[in-house]
N, C-alpha and C positions, 0 to 999 in steps of 0.2 A: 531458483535453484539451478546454478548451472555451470559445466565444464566449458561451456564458451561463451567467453562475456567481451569482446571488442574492447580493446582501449580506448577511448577518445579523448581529444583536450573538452578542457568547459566548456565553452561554446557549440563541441559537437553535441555532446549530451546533453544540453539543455535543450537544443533545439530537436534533437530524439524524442527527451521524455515529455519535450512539453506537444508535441505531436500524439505523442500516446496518452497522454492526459486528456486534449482536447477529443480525443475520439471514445475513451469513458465518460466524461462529466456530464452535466447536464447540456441538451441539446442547445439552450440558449448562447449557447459559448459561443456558436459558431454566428452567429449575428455579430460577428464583433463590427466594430468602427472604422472608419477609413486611417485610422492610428495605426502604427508597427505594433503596439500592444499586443501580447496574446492574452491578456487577459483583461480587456476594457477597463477602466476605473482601478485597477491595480499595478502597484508599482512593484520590480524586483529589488528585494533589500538583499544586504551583504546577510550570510547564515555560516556562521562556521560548524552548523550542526547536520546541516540537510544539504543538497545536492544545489537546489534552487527554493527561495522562497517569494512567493509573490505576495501583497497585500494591499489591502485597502488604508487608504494613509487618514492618522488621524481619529481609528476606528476606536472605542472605548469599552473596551470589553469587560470591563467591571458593571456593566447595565446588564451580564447575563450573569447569572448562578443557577446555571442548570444545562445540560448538557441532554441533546435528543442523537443515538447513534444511527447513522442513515445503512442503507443496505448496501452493503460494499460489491462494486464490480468488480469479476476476478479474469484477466487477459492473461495468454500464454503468451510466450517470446515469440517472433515472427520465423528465431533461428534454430526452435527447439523444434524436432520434429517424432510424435507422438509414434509413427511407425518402424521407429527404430528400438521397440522396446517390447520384449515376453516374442512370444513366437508367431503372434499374426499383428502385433503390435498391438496400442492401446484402443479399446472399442471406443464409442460415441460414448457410451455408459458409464465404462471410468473415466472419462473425461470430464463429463458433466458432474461426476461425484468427485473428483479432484475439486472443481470448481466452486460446488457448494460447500464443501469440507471447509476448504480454505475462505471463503467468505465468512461461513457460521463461524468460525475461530477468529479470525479480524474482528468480530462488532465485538466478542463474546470477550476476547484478553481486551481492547480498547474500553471497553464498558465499567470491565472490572478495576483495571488499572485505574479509572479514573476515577472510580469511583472507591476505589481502596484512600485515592490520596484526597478526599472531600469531595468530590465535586457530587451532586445529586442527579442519576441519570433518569430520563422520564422519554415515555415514549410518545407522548404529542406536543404538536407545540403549540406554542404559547408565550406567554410577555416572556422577557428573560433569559430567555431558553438558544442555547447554540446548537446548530444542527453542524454534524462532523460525519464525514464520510470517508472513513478509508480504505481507499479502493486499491488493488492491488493486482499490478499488470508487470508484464514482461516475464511473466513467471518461466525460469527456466529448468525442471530436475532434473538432475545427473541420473536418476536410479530409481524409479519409479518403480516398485515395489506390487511388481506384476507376477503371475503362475508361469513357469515355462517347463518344458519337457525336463524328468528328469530331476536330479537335485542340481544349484549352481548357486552359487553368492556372489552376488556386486557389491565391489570395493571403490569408491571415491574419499577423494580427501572435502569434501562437502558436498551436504545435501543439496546447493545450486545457488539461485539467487533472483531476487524480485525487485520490484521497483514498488514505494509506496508514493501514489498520487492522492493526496490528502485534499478535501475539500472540504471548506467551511462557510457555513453561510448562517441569516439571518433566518431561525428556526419558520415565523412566521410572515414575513415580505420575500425570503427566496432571496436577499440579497447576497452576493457573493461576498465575504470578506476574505479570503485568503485562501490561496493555494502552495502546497508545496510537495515538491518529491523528492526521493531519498532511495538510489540505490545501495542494497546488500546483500552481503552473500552469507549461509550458514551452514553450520557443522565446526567440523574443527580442522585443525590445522595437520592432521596424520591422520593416513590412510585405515578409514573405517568399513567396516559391514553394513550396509547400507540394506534398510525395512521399513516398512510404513510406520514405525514407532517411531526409529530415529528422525526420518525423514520430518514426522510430527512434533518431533520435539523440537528439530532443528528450525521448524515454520515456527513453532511459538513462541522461540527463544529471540527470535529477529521479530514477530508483533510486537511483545513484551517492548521492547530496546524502542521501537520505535511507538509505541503506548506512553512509557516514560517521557522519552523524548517531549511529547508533544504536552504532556503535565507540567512537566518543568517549563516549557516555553508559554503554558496558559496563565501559571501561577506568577510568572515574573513579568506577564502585559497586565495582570491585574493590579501587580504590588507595584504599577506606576504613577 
């Protein structure tokens, strides 16, 4: 969620987000190989849908029907700074429940989305079973929806913006099959009143988009 978001060409942002990927994911990551790979045994495919997609080539994912949602890590942007917001700025506290809000909402719309559109979600794993983690970093808000002196409303034209680092692996060997991230931004396009309702709706409105997203991309590796 955020009033300043860098431009860059592709190559700069991938080499960003996949920097901030690797510093969520699992620690094995970082054992990579004497390969340029960032991500060992995974290739980058063309995605007209996501930012970058990485995967494991070859992988058959019609041998899961069943989907396990991992605990989502949630990272602030490095350019967002929490003391410029209410009048001694954000504590530890709302920090930490920014964090977990936004986590419990990631597995909770993911779960449901995907399990709205068939897929059976379970929480250990097992033969069959995909493990999906979407973790969600860079997080930038425009309007954090803090008490300050006084009456005052904050106006943005969006509630900011995140980056989703998606990880999927083999529920039961840990095996990685595929990474991908996908910066967005949310709210609307004119100048709104910005509250921890909107701002909420605006966070599940961009899960939601990227939930789908990732339904449709599972349904069409299967129907191949």
């Amino acid at each position: 969620m955020s009033s300043y978001s860098p431009r860059l060409d592709r190559g700069a942002r991938t080499t960003l987000v996949t920097a901030l990927i690797l510093a969520v994911l699992s620690p094995c990551l970082a054992l990579a190989d004497s390969s340029n790979a960032p991500f060992p045994g995974l290739e980058l495919v063309p995605s007209k849908n996501v930012g970058a997609l990485y995967r494991r080539p070859d992988v058959d994912l019609t041998a899961y029907n069943k989907i396990l949602i991992g605990e989502p890590a949630v990272e602030f942007s490095k350019n967002w700074n929490p003391r410029n917001y209410g009048t001694f700025g954000l504590s530890s506290a709302q920090l930490t429940k920014i964090r977990v809000d936004l986590a419990a909402m990631a597995k909770s719309v993911f779960a449901k989305t995907l399990a709205d559109g068939g897929y059976e979600i379970v929480t250990d794993a097992g033969e069959g079973v995909l493990a999906i983690t979407p973790n969600i970093i860079d997080v930038y808000i425009n309007a954090p929806d803090v008490p300050t002196a006084g009456r005052s409303r904050t106006y943005a034209m969006d509630a900011g913006s995140a980056t989703l680092a998606l990880q999927v692996n083999d529920a039961v060997t840990g095996t990685l099959l595929a990474v991908a991230y996908d910066q967005r931004r949310g709210g609307t396009s004119s100048m709104r009143w910005t509250t921890s309702v909107s701002n909420r709706a605006a966070a599940g409105q961009m899960l939601k988009s990227w939930a789908e997203q990732l339904k449709r991309e599972l349904d069409a590796a299967r129907a191949k």
